[in-house]
N, C-alpha and C positions, 0 to 999 in steps of 0.2 A: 972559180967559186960558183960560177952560173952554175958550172955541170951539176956539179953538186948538190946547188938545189933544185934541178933539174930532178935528178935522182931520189931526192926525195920526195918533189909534189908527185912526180909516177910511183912511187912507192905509196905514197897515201891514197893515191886514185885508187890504186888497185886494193889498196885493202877496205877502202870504204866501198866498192863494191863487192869486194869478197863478204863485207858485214853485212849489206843490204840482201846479196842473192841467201846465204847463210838464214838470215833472221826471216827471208820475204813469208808468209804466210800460207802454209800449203792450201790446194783449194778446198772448199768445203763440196762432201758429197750431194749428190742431186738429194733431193727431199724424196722423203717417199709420200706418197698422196693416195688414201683410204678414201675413195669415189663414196659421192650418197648413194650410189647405184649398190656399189660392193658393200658398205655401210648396211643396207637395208639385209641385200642376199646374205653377212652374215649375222645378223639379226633373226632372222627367220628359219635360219638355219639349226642357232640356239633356241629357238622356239618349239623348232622342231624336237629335236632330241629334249624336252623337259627342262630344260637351262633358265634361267634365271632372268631379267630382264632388269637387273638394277645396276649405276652408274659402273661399281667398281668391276662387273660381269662384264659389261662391252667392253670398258675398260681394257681389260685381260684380251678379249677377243682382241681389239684393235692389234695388242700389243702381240699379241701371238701372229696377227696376219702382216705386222711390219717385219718381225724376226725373218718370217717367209720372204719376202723380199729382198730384206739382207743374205740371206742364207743362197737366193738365187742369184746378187751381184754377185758374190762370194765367187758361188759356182761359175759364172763367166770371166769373172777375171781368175782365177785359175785353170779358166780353157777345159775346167770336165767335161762340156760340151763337144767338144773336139775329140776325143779317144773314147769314149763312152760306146759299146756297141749297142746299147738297149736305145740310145739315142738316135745313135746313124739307123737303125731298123725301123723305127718309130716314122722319123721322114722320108724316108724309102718308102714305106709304106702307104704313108699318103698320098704322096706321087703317084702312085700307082691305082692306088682309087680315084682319084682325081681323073686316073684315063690317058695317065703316060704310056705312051709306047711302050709294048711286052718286050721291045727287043731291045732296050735299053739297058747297061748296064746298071747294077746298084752303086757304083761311083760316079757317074755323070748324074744319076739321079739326086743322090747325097747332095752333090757339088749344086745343084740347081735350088733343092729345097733350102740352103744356105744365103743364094744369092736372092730368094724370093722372102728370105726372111722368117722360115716356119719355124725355124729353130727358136726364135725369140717369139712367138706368138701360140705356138700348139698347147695345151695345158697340161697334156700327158709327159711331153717333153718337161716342161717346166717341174711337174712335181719331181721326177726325176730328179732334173740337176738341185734339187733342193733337199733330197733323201742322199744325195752322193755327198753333198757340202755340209750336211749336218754329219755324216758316218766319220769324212776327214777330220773334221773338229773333235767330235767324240773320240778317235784314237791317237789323236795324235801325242800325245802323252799319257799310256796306261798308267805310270808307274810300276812297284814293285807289284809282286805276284801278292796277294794277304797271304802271310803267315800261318801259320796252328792259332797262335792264341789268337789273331784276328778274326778268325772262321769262327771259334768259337764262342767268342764275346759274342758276334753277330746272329749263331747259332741262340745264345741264351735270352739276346733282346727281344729277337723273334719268335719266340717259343708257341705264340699263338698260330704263327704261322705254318708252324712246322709239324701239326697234330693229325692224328691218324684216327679214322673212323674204326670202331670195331669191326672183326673178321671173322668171319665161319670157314674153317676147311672141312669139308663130307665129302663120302662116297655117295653114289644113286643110283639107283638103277633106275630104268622108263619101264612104262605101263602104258601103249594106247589106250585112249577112250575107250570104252565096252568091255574092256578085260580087267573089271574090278576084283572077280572070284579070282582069276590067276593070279591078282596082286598080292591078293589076301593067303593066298596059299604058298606063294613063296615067301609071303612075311613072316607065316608060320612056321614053317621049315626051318629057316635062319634062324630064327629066335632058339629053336628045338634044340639046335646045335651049335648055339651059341657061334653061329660062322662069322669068322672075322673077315674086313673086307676084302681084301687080296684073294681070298677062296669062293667071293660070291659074284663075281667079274662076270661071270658070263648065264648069270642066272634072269635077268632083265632080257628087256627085248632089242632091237637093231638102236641108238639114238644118235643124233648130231654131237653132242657133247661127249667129252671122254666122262670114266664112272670115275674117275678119281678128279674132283676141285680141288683146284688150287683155292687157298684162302683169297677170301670176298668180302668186299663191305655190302649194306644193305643196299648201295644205289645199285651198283655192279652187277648182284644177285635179281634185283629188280627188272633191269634192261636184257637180263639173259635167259631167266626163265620165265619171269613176269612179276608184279609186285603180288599176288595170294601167294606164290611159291615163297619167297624174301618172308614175310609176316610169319606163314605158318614155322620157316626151318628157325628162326628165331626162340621160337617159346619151345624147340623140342629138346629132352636132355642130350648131353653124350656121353657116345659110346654104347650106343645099341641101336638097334636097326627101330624104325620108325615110319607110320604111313599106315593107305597113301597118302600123298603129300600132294596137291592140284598144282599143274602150273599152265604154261601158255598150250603147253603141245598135249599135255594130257595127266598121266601121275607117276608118280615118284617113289620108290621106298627107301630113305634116305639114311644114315650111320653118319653125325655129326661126330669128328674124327677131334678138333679142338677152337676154340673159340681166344681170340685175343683180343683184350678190351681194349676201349680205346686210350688215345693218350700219348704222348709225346712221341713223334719218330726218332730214332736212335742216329745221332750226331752223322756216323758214321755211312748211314744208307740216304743222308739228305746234304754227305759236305758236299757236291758237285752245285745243285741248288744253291747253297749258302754262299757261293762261290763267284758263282753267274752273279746274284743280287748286289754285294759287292763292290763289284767293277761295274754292273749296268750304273749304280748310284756313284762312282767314280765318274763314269763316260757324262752323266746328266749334269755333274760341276761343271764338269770343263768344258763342255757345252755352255751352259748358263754362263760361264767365266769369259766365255770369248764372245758369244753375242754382247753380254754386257759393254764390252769395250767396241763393240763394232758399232752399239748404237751412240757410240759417244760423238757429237757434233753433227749428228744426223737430223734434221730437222723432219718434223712428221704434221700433214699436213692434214686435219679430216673435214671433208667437205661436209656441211648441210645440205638438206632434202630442198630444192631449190621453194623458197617462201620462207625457211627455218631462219630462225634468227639463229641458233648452235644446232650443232650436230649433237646426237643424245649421247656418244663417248666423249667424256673428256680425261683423255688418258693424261699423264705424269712424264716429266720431263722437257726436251725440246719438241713442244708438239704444241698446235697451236688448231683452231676451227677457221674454217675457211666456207663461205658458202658457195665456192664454186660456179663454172658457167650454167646457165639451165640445158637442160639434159645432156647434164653428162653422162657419160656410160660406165 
C-alpha cells in the first residue's frame, strides 16, 4: 500500500510543479526610458519643423520615439543585425576611420566592431535595424492582391486625388533674339499657305527641344520654356500658327495642335497608383496592429528636466514620469 501512495504524492509533486513552471509569470520587458536630455532634443526638434507644443503633440512624439525602440528590440532579437550588409559596412567603416589597420580584413574588422559594442551604439546602425523591423512587420501578411472592384471603389473615394491639370500639345518653331523680322516673315508664309505642322519642321532655327510637344500642363510648360512662354501659349487659339511667342531662350511661333481640360484621370492610366495606396494603407494596419500588441506590458518611463516636478509629455497607457538622476544624458 506504501508503494502506492508513494506513487501518487510523486505523481502530485510532479504535477504541482508542472502547474507552477505552466502558470509562473513570464518576465516583463525592460521599460523603455525617454531621457529629459532626449525629451528636450525632441522637443525642439518639433519646434523646429512648425509642430505644435501642446500635451497631446509630445504626446504623439514620446509615443512614436518608444515605438522606435520597440521596433529596434525587435530588430535584435530577430538577429537583423547579423545578416544585414548595409550594417556589417556601416562598422567596417568605422573601424577604419577610427585608424584601423589598411591590411585588415573586413571580417576581423566586423568581428571587432561587435566585440566593442558599435553595433548597439552607432545611430546610423540603429536607424537601420529599425527601417528593417518595421519593413518585416509591414509585409509580413499582404493579404490578397485588391480586386477590380476594390481598385475602383478606391479609385472613386479618392477622386480628389486623382485630378489632372490641363494640357496644351503644339508644334514651335525657335527664333533667337535679334531675328524678330525673320520671325515675322516666316509667320507670314505659313499663315499664306495655310502649312500645317509636319510641312513647317524645318522652317525655325537650330533649338534644344524637339518642334513637336507632347501635351503639358502649365507648371511643366513653365520649368521648360519659362513662365511668359506658359501665360502667353495659354490665351492663344488652335490650330493656326501664332507669335512670336517670348520665352527663356528667345521666340517662338507656335500652332496649338489640342488642349485637354482638366479633370479626373482616366481609372485606367492611374490603377497602378490606386494600387500601390492600397497595400501602402494595408502595410500601415499591420504595422499599427503589431506595435499595438508589442507595447502591451511595456512599461515607459519619461524623465523630467532635473528640478521638474513632471515631465511636459504625459503620454497614455503604462507609462509613468520619472525625474530621473541629474544629468542624465
Amino acid at each position: 500500500m506504501w508503494r502506492t501512495l508513494l506513487r501518487f504524492g510523486l505523481l502530485g509533486a510532479l504535477l504541482f510543479a508542472g502547474d507552477r513552471l505552466f502558470l509562473r509569470e513570464a518576465p516583463r520587458p525592460a521599460p523603455v526610458v525617454v531621457s529629459a536630455a532626449r525629451l528636450e532634443a525632441l522637443r525642439l526638434e518639433a519646434l523646429r519643423m512648425g509642430g505644435a507644443q501642446d500635451e497631446a503633440t509630445m504626446a504623439a512624439i514620446v509615443q512614436a520615439e518608444v515605438d522606435d525602440e520597440l521596433l529596434y528590440r525587435r530588430a535584435l532579437a530577430e538577429g537583423l543585425d547579423r545578416d544585414d550588409p548595409v550594417v556589417a559596412q556601416r562598422l567596417v567603416q568605422n573601424l577604419r576611420f577610427a585608424g584601423a589597420d589598411p591590411a585588415r580584413d573586413d571580417a576581423s574588422l566586423l568581428a571587432e566592431a561587435r566585440e566593442l559594442g558599435l553595433d548597439r551604439s552607432d545611430p546610423v546602425v540603429r536607424r537601420r535595424l529599425m527601417q528593417l523591423a518595421r519593413m518585416e512587420l509591414e509585409l509580413a501578411d499582404p493579404g490578397p492582391e485588391p480586386g477590380e472592384a476594390e481598385l475602383r471603389e478606391r479609385y472613386a473615394a479618392d477622386a480628389a486625388r486623382y485630378q489632372q491639370p490641363a494640357r496644351t500639345r503644339f508644334a514651335q518653331l525657335y527664333f533667337a533674339r535679334g531675328h524678330e523680322e525673320r520671325a515675322q516673315e516666316t509667320l507670314a508664309r505659313l499663315r499664306a499657305a495655310s502649312t500645317r505642322p509636319p510641312d513647317a519642321a524645318t522652317s525655325g532655327e537650330p533649338f534644344l527641344h524637339p518642334f513637336e510637344q507632347p501635351a503639358q500642363a502649365d507648371a511643366e510648360l513653365a520649368s521648360r520654356f519659362g513662365r511668359e512662354f506658359a501665360q502667353a501659349l495659354a490665351a492663344l487659339p488652335e490650330r493656326s500658327w501664332q507669335g512670336p511667342v517670348p520665352s527663356a531662350y528667345g521666340q517662338h511661333l507656335v500652332y496649338v495642335e489640342e488642349r485637354t481640360p482638366a479633370g479626373q484621370a482616366p481609372f485606367e492610366s492611374v490603377r497602378e497608383p490606386v494600387r500601390l495606396s492600397l497595400l501602402a494603407e494595408r502595410r500601415a494596419r499591420a504595422l499599427e496592429r503589431e506595435l499595438a500588441r508589442m507595447r502591451e506590458g511595456v512599461e515607459v518611463v519619461v524623465q523630467a528636466a532635473p528640478g521638474a516636478a513632471r515631465s511636459e509629455a504625459q503620454p497614455s497607457g503604462d507609462q509613468r514620469d520619472d525625474p530621473g538622476p541629474s544629468g542624465l544624458e
